[in-house]
C-alpha positions in Angstrom: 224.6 116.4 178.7 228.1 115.4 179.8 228.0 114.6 183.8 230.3 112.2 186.3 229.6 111.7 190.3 232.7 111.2 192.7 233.0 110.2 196.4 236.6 111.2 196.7 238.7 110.5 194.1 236.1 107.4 192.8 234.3 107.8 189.7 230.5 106.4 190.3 228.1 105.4 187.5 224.5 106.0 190.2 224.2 108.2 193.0 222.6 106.2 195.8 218.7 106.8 196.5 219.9 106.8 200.2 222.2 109.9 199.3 220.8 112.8 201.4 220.8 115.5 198.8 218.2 113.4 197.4 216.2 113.1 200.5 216.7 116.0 202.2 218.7 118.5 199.9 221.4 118.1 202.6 224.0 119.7 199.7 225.3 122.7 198.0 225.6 123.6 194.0 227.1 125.9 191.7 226.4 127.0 188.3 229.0 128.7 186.4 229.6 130.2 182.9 232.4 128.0 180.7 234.2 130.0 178.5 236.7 129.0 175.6 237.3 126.1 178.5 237.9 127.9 181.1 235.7 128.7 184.1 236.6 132.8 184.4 234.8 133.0 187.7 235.4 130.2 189.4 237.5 131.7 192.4 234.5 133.4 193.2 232.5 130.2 192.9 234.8 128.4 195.2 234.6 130.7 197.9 230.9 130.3 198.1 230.7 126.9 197.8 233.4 126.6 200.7 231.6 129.1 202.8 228.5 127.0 202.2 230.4 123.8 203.3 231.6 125.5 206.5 228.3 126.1 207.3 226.8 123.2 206.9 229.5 120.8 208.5 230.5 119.1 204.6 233.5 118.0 203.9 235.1 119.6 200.7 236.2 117.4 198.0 240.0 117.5 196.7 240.6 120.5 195.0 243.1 119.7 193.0 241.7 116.5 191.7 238.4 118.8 191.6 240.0 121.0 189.2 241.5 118.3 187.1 237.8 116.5 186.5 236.9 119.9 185.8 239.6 120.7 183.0 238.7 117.3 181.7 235.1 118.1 181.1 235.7 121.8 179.8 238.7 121.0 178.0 237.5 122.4 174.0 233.9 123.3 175.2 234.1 127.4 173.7 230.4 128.4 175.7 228.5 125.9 178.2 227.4 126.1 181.8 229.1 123.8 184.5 226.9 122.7 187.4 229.1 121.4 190.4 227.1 119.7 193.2 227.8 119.0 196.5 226.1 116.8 199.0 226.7 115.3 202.5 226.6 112.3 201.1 225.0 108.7 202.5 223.0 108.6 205.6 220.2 106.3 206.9 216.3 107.3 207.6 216.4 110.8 209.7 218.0 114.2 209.6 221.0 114.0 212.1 224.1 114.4 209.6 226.1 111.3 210.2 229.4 111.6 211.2 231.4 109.2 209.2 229.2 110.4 205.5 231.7 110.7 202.7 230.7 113.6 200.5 229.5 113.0 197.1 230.3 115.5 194.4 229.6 115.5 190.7 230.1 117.9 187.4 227.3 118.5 184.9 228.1 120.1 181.3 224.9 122.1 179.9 224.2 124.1 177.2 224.8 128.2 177.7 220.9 129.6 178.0 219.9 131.1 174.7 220.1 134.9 175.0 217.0 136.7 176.0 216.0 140.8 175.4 214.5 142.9 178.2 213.1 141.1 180.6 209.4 140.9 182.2 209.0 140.3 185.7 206.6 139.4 187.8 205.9 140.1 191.7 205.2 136.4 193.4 203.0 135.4 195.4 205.3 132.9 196.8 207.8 134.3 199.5 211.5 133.5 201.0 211.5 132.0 204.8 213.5 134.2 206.8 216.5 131.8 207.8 219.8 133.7 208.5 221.8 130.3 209.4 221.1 129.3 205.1 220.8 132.8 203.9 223.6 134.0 201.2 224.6 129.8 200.3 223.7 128.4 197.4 222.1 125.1 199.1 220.0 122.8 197.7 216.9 123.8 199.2 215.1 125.4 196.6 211.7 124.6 196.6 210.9 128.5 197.0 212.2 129.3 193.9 210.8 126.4 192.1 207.4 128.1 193.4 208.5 131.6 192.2 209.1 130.4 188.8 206.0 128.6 188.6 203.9 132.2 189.8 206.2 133.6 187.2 205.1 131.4 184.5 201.7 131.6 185.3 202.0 135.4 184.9 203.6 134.6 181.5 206.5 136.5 182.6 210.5 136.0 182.0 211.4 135.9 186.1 209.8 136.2 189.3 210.9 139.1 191.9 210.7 137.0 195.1 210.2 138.7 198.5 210.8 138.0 201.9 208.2 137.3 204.8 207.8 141.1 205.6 207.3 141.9 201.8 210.5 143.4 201.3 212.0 142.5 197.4 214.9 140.3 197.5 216.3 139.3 194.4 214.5 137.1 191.6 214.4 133.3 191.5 217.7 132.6 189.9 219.3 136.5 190.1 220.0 139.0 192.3 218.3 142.4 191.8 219.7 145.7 191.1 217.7 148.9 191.2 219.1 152.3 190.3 217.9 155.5 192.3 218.8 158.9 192.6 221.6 157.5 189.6 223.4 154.7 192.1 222.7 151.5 192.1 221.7 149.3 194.9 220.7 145.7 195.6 218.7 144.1 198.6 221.1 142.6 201.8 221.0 138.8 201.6 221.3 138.3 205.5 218.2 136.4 206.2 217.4 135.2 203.0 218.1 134.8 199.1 221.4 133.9 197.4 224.5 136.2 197.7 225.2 135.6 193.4 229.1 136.0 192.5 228.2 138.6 190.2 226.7 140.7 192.5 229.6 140.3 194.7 231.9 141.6 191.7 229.9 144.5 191.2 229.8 145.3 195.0 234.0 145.1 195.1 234.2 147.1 192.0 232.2 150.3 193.6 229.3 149.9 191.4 226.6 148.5 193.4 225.4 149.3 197.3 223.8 146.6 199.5 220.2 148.8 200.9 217.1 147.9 202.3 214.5 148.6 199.7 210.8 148.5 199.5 208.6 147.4 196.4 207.6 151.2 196.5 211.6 152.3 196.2 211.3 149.3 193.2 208.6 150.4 191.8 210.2 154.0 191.5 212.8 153.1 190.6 214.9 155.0 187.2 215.7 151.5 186.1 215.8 147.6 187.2 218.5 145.2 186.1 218.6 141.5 187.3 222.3 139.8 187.6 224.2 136.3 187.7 227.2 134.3 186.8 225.8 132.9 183.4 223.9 135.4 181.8 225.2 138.5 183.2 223.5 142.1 183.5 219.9 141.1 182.4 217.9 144.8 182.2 214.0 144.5 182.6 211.7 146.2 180.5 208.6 145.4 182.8 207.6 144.4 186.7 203.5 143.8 185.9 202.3 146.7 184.8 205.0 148.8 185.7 207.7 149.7 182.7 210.4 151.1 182.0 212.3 152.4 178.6 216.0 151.1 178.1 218.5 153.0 180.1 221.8 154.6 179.3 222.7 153.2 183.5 222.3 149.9 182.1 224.0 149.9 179.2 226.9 151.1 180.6 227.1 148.4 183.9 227.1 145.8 181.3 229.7 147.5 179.5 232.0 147.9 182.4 231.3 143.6 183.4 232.4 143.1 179.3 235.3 144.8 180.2 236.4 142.7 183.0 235.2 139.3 181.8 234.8 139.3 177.9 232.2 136.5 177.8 229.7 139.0 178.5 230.2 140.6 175.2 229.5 138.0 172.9 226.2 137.6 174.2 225.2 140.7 174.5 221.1 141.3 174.4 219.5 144.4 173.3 219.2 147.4 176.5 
């Protein structure tokens, strides 16, 4: 793995055990596709992550010198994933943010996931805190998916479908969910918890996906279930415990319209 860690414009070899995403995950991330060195999402990665900083009260790093390190580390790299992390930065014992922190940033260079067929999910027991001030972010509190993924494994299952408080489906632990009924697609809001994925933002500008409150009954119903995000794409999933479903022609064809607009998605393309 190739990585570097900034404050400012100054490379640093450790990140300090007092930094506060460490302690308190007082910090933000992204995880994007790389793609014949480029980063062909990365506008919409930037607006989150700035959305997320807002929110918090973090200072956003340089930009420019941002995308420079960036271009640096991509530069020749033909299929990866790029993890950019965020945090407050240095702070002494207790949770009031101090005022004078200077952020810390750093880039990580992984290998692109290897491609997977159909999916099996599994229902967790585990569920998302209802918390509208974090909900949508990607912040670096994720100790509920980490528990998701573990009821998921434990099921011997690909993902977990992770619900909120009232047991309402939200999205999975690293996707967002997309359900097709009555032949339109729909995905769960995101306004009091779960991740508001880049992808799925794509697919709601382009017209292809609704935001709608759904139940596991209007899941379970469902003509066909797809999962979503920024490095592996449209996902579809054969199986939600012991409910399954046959590959669908709606599924095929989403992933054929993302291919369209972002041409990474076809050279990975796993079976519908």
């Amino acid at each position: 793995m190739t990585s570097a860690a900034y404050i400012g414009r100054d490379r640093l070899d450790t990140v300090s055990i007092a930094n506060r995403g460490l302690n308190y995950g007082d910090g933000l991330f992204e995880t994007m596709r790389v793609h014949r060195g480029e980063l062909p999402m990365w506008q919409r990665h930037l607006v989150r992550l700035r959305e997320g900083a807002g929110r918090l009260g973090i200072a956003m790093p340089d930009l420019a010198f941002v995308e420079a390190r960036i271009a640096e580390l991509t530069a020749g790299v033909d299929s990866g994933v790029l993890k950019l992390l965020l945090t407050r930065g240095e702070g002494g014992r207790g949770y009031a943010p101090p005022l004078d922190a200077a952020p810390t940033w750093s880039l990580s260079l992984l290998p692109l996931p290897t491609p997977q067929g159909a999916l099996r999910l599994h229902a967790c027991e585990t569920r998302l805190a209802m918390q509208p001030a974090l909900a949508g972010i990607k912040h670096c509190n994720r100790l509920e998916q980490v528990l998701g993924r573990a009821d998921a494994e434990r099921a011997s299952c690909d993902e977990g479908l992770m619900r909120d408080m009232a047991g309402n489906p939200v999205c999975a632990t690293s996707a967002n969910l997309l359900v097709l009924r009555d032949g339109r697609w729909s995905t769960p809001p995101l306004d009091a918890c779960g991740v508001a994925g880049v992808l799925r933002g794509w697919l709601l500008d382009e017209g292809l996906l609704e935001v709608a409150t759904l139940s596991m009954d209007d899941v379970e119903s469902a003509e066909a279930l797809a999962l979503c995000n920024a490095v592996r794409g449209i996902l579809p999933v054969h199986a939600l415990d012991a409910r399954a479903w046959p590959p669908h022609p709606a599924v095929a064809d989403l992933r054929k319209r993302l291919a369209m607009a972002y041409p990474m998605f076809s050279e990975s393309r796993e079976p519908a």
